[in-house]
Backbone bond lengths (Angstrom), bond angles and torsions (degrees), N, CA, C in turn:
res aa  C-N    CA-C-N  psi(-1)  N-CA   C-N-CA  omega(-1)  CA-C   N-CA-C  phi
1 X - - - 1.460 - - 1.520 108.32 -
2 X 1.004 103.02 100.67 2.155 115.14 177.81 1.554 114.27 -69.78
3 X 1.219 103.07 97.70 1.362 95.10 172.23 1.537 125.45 -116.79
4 X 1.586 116.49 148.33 1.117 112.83 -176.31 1.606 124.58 -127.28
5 X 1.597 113.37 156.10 1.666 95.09 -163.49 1.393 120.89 -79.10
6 X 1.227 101.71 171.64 1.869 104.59 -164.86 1.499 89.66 -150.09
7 X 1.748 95.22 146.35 1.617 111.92 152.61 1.671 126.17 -49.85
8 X 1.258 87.50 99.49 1.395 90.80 166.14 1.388 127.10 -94.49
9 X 1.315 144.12 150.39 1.080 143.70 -152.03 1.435 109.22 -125.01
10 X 1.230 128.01 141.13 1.643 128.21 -149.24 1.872 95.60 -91.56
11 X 1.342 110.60 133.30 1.130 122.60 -177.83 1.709 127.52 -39.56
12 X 1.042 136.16 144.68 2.188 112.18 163.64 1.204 93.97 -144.67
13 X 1.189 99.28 93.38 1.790 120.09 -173.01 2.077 90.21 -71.50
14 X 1.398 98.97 159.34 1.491 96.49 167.86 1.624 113.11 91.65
15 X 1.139 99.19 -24.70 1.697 99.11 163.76 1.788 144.90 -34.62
16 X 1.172 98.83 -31.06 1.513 139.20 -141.26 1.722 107.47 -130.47
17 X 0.911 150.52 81.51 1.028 138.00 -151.17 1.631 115.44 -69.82
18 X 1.180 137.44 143.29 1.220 126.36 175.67 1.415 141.45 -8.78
19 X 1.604 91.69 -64.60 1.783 119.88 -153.10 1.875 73.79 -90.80
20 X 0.847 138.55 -41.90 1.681 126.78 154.39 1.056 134.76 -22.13
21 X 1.119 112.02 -73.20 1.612 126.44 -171.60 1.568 104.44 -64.23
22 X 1.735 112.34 -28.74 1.724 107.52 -176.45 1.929 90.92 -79.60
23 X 0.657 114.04 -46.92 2.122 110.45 -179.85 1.415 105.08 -58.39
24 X 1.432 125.67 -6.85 1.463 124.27 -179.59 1.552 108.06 -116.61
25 X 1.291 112.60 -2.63 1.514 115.17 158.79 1.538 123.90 -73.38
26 X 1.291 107.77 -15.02 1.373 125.78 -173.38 1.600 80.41 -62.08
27 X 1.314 123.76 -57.30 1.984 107.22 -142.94 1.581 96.78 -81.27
28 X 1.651 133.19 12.15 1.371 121.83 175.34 1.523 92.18 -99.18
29 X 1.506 91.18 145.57 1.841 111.64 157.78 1.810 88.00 -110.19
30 X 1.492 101.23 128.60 1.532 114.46 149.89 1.117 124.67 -61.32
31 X 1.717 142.00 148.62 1.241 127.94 163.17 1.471 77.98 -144.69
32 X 1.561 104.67 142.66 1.408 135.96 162.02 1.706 106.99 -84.68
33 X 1.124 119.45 121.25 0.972 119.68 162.80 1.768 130.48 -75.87
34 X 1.460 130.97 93.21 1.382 97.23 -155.41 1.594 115.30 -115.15
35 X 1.694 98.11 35.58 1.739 108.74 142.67 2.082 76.40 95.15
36 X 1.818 78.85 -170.63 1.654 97.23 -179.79 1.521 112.83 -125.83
37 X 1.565 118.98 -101.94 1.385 105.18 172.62 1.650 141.34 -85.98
38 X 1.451 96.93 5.74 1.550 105.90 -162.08 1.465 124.08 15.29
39 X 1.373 87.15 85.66 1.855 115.69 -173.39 1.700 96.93 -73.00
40 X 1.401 96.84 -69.50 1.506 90.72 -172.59 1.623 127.37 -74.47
41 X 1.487 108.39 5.58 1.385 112.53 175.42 1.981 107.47 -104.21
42 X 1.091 114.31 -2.15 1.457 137.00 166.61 1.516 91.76 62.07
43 X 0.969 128.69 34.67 1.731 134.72 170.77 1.470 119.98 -177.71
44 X 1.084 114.16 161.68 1.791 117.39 -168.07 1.412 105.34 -76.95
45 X 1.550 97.46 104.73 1.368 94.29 -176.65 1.737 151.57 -67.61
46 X 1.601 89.10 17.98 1.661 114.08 -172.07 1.647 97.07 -85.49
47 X 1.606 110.06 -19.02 1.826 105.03 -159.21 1.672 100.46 -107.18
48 X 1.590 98.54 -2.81 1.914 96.99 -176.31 1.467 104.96 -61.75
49 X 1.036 132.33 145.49 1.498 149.05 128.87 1.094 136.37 -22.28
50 X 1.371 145.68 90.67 1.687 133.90 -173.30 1.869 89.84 -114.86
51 X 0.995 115.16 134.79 1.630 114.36 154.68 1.719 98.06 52.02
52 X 1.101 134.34 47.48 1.351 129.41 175.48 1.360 126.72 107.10
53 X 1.589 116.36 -41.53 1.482 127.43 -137.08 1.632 85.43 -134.40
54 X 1.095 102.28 -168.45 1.865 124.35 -149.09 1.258 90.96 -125.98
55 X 1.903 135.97 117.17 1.398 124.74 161.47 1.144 112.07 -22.48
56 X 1.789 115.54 -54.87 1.361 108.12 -177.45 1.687 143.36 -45.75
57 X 1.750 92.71 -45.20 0.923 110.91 175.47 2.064 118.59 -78.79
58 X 1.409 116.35 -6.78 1.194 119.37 -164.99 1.915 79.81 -98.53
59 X 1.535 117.64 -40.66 1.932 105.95 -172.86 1.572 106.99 -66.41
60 X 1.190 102.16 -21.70 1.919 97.73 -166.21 1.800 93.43 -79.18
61 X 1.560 119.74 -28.03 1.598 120.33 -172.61 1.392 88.48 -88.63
62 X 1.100 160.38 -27.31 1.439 146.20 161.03 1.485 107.93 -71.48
63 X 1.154 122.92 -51.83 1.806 113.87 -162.12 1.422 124.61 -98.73
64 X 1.725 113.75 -17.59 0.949 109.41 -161.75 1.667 134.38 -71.51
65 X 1.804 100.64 -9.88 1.375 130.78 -179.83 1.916 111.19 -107.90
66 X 0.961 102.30 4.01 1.535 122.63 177.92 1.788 105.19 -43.26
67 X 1.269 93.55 -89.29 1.752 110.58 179.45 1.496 115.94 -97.76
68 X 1.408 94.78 -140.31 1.791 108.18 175.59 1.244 116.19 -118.26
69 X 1.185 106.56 24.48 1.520 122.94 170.23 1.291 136.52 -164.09
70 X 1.426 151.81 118.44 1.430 164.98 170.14 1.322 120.52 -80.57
71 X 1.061 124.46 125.94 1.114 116.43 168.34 2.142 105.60 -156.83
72 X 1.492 90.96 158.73 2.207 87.77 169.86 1.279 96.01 -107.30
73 X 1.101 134.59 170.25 1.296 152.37 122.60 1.582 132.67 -57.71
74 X 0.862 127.68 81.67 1.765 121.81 -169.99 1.427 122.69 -58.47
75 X 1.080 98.01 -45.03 1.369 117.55 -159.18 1.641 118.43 102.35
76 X 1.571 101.42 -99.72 1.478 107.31 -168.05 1.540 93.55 -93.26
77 X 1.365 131.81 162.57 1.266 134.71 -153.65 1.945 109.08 -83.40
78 X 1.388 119.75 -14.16 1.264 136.52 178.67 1.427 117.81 -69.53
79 X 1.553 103.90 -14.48 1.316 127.12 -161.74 1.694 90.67 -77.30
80 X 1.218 89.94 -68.74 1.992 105.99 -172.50 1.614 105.55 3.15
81 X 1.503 119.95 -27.79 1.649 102.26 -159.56 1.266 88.30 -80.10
82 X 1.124 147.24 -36.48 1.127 136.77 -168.45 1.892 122.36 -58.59
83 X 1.101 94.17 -8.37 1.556 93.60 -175.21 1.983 99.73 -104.71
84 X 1.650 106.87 127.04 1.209 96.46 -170.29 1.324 129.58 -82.54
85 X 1.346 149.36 168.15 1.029 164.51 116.73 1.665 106.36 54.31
86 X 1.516 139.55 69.82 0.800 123.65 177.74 1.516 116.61 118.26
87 X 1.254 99.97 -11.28 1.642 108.15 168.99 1.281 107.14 -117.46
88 X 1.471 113.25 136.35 1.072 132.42 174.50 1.829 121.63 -45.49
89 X 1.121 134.18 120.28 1.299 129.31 137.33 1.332 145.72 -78.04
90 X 1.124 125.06 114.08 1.527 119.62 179.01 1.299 106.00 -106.72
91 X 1.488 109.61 138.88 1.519 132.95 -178.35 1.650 107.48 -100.34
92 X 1.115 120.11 160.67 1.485 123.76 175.22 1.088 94.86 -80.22
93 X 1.281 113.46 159.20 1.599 148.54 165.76 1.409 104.48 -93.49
94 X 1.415 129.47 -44.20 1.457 122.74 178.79 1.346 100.78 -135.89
95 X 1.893 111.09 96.06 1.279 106.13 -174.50 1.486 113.09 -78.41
96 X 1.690 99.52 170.84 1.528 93.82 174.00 1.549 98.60 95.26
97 X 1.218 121.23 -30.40 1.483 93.31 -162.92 2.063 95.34 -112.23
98 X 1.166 88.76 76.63 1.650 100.32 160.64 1.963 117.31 51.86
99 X 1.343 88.90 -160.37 2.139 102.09 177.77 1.798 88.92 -70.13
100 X 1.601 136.79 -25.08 1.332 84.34 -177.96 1.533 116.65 -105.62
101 X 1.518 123.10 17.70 1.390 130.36 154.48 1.526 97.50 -63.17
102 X 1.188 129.80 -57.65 1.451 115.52 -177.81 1.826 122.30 -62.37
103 X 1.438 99.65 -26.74 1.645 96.41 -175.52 1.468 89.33 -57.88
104 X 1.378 100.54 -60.47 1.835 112.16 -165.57 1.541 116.04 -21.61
105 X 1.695 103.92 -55.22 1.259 106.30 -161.10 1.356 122.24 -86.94
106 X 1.275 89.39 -23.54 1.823 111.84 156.07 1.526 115.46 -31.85
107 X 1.639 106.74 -68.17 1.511 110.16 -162.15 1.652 103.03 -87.86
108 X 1.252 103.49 -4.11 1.947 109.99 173.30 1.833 99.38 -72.38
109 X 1.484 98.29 -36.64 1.254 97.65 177.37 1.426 151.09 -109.20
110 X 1.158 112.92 3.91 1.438 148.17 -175.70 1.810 109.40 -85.69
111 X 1.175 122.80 138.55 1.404 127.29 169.64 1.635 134.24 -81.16
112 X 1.284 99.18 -7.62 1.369 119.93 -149.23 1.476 107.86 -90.92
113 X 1.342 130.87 -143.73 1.261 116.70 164.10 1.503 97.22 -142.07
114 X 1.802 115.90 10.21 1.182 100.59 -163.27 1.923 85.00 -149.19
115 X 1.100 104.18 148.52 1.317 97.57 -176.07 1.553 98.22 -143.62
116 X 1.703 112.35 147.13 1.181 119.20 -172.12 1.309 103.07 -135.57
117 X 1.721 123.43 120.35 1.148 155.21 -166.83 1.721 87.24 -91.16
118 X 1.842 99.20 134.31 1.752 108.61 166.40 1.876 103.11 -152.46
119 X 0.719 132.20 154.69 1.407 139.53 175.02 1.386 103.18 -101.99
120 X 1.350 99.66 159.35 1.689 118.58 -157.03 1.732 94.99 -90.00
121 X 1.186 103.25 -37.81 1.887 133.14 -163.04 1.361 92.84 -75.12
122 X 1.056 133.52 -28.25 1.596 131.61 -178.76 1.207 119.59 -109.41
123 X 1.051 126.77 86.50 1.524 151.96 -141.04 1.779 99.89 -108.99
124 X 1.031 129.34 -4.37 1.469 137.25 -176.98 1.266 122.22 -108.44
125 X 1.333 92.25 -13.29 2.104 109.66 177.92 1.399 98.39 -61.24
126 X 1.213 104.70 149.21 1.533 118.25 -170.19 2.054 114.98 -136.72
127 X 1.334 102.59 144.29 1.618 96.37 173.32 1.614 121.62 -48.99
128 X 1.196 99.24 -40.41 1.326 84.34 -143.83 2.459 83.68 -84.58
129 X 1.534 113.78 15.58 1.117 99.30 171.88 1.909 85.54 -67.87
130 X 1.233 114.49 -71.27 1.277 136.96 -151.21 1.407 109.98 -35.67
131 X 2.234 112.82 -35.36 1.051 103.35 163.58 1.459 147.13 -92.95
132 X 2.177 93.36 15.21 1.555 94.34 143.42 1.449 128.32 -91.08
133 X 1.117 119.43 8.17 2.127 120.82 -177.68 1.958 79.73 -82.40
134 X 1.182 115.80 -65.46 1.680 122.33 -168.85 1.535 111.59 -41.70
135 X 1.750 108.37 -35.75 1.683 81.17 -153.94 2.206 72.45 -95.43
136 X 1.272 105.78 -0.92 2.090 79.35 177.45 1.418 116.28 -115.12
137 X 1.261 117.77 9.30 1.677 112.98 157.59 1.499 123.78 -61.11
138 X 1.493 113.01 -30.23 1.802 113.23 172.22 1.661 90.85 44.51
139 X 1.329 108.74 -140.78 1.672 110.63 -152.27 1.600 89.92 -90.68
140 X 1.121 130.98 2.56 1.647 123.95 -170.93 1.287 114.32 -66.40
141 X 1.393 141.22 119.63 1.368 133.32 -178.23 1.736 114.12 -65.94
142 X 0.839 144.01 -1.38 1.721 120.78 150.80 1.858 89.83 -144.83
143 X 1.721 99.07 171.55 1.166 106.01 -177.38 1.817 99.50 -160.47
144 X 1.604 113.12 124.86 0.924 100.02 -162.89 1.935 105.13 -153.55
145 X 1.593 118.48 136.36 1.496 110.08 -173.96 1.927 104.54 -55.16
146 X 1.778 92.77 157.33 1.194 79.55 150.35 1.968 112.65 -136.89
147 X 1.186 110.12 171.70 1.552 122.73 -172.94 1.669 89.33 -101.05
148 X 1.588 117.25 142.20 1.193 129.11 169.56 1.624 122.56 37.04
149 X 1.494 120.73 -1.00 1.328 138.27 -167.07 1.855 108.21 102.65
150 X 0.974 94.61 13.44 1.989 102.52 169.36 1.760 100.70 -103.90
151 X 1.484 94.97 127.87 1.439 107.06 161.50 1.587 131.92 -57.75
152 X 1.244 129.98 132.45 1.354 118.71 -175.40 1.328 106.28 -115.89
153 X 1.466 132.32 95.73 1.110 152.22 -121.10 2.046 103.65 -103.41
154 X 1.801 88.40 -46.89 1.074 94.85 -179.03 2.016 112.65 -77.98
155 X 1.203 110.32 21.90 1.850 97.64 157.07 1.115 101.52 -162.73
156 X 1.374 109.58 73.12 1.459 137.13 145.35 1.353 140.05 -81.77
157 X 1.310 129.05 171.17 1.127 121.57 -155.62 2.305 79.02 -140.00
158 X 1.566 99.57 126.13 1.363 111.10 -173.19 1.531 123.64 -129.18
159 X 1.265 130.54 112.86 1.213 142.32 -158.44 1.286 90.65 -81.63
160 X 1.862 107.57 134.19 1.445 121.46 172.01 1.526 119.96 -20.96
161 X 1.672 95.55 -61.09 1.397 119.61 -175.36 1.384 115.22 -49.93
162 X 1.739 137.42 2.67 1.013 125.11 -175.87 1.449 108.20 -94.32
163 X 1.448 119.25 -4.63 1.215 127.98 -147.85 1.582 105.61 -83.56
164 X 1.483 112.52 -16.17 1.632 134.70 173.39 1.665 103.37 -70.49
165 X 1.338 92.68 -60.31 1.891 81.99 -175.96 1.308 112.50 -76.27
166 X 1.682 121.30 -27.32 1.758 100.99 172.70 1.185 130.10 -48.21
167 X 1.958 110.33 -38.36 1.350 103.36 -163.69 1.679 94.33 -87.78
168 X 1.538 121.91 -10.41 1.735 118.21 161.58 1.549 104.29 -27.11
169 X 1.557 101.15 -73.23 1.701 127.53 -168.56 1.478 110.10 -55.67
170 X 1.355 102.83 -53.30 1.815 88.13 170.37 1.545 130.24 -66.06
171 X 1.367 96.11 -26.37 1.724 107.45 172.95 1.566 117.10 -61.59
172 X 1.510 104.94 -35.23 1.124 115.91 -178.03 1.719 126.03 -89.80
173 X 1.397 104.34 6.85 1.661 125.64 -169.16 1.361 120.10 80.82
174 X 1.569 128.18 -18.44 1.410 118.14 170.51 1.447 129.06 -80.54
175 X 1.351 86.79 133.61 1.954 85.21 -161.62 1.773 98.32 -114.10
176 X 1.458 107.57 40.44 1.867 90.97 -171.82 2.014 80.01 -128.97
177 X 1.940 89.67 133.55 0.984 123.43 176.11 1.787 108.31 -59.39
178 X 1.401 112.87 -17.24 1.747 102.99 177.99 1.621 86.96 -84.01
179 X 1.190 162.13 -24.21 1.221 124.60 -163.10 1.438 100.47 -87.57
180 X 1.361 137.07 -33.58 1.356 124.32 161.41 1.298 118.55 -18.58
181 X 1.701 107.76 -68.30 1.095 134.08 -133.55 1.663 92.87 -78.51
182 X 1.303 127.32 -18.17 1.621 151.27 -150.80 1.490 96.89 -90.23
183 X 1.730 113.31 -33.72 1.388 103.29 -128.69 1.807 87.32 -139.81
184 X 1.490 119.55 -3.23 1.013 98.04 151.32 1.804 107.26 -130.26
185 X 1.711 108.37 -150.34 1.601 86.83 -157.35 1.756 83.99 -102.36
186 X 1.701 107.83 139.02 1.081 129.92 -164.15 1.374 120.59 -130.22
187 X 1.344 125.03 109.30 1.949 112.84 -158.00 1.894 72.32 -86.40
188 X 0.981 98.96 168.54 1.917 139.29 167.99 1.330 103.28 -127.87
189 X 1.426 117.73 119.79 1.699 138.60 152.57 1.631 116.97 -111.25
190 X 1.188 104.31 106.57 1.853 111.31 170.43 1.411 86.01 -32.57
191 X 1.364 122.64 158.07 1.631 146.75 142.19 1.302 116.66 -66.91
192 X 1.193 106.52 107.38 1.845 113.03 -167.23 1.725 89.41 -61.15
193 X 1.326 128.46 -31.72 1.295 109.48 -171.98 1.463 89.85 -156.39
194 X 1.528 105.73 123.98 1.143 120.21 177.00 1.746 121.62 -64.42
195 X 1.528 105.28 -36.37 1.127 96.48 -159.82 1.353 109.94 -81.78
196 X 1.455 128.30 7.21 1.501 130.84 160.00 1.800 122.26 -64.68
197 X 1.385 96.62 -17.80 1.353 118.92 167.86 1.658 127.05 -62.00
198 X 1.438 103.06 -14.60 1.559 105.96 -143.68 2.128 91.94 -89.23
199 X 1.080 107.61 131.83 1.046 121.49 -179.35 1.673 126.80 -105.41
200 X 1.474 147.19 148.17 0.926 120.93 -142.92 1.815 91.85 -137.12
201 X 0.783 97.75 100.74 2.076 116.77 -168.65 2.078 101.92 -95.37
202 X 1.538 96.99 -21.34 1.586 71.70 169.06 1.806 102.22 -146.52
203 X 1.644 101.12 -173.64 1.450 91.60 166.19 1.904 132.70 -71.17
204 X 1.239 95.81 -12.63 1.278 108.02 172.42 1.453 102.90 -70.25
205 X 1.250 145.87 -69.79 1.240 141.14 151.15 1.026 131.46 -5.10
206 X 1.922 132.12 -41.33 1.275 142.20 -163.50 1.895 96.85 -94.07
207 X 1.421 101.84 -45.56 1.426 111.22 -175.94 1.138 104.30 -70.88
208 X 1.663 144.51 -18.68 1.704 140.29 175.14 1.418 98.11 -72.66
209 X 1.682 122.13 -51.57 1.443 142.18 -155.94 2.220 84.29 -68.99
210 X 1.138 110.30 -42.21 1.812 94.77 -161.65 1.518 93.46 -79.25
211 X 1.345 114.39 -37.91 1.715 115.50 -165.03 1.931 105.31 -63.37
212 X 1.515 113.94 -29.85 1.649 108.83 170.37 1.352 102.93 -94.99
213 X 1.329 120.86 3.46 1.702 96.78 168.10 1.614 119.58 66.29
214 X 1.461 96.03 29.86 1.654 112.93 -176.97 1.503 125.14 -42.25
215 X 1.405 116.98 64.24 1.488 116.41 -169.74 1.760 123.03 27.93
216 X 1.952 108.76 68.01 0.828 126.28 150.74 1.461 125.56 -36.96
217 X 1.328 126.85 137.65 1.565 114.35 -165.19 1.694 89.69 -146.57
């Protein structure tokens, strides 16, 4: 996934009044993203362990009460067992081709009008990031932090309407979430704090994340 940097625009938290922004969570469906082969983590990284619990099981206790909608991302359709008892799975429509086969199938499948992309691997993402993408998208179709002036694609917040040009891009062979992001209208927010960002791609990663005791919950 090629990504490239963009103007991001400095946050103005407070806009939006509180008891707001929770009545405007209603129009997001969550989707967990929960990755593909985890090559370099030598196991599926939805079932690893941090502080007790299962990424998986620590995103569904953060996200699953978020909005007005839940959902995982599988990937390839074999995946589905992994999502438990009552939560939805969505499978790609065009597997293989990365986060935007999953955005795609996401907003093919979601009720909402607003859909919010999170990774399984990033276990530090937090609500109240999500309820700054909500209260600064206004009418803009996606809205998303960025790291150093790089977009961070995977915990975004995605307007129904993108779901026309993804399957454009997949039809057309490009599978990288910056040309979306290029081509429709997209706010950029610096990451008030990067290190909520930090994602965990191997076992060396999981064993740094248990040894600081990364706000176990």
């Amino acid at each position: 996934m090629e990504l490239h940097p963009i103007d991001a625009k400095p946050a103005q938290p407070g806009q939006i009044p509180p008891g707001l922004i929770f009545s405007r969570r209603k129009s997001v469906t969550v989707q967990v993203m929960l990755g593909g082969r985890s090559v370099r983590m030598g196991r599926d990284k939805a079932l690893v362990e941090l502080g007790g619990k299962t990424l998986l099981d620590r995103a569904i206790h953060t996200w699953q009460a978020y909005g007005g909608g839940f959902q995982l991302s599988v990937g390839d359709s074999s995946r589905r067992v992994l999502a438990p008892r009552g939560i939805t799975a969505v499978a790609d429509v065009y597997p293989d081709r990365g986060p935007l086969g999953g955005l795609h199938a996401g907003l093919r499948a979601c009720s909402t009008p607003l859909l919010l992309l999170t990774a399984v691997d990033c276990p530090f993402l937090t609500p109240a990031l999500a309820d700054g993408l909500l209260e600064a998208i206004g009418t803009a179709d996606a809205c998303v932090y960025t790291l150093e002036g790089y977009p961070q694609p995977l915990f975004g917040l995605y307007r129904k309407n993108c779901l026309t040009l993804a399957e454009t891009l997949l039809l057309g062979g490009d599978n990288r979430m910056s040309t979306l992001l290029s081509w429709v209208h997209t706010i950029a927010l610096p990451a008030p704090d990067p290190a909520l960002f930090r994602n965990l791609n191997t076992p060396s990663d999981l064993e740094s994340a248990e040894k600081e005791g990364c706000n176990f919950t």
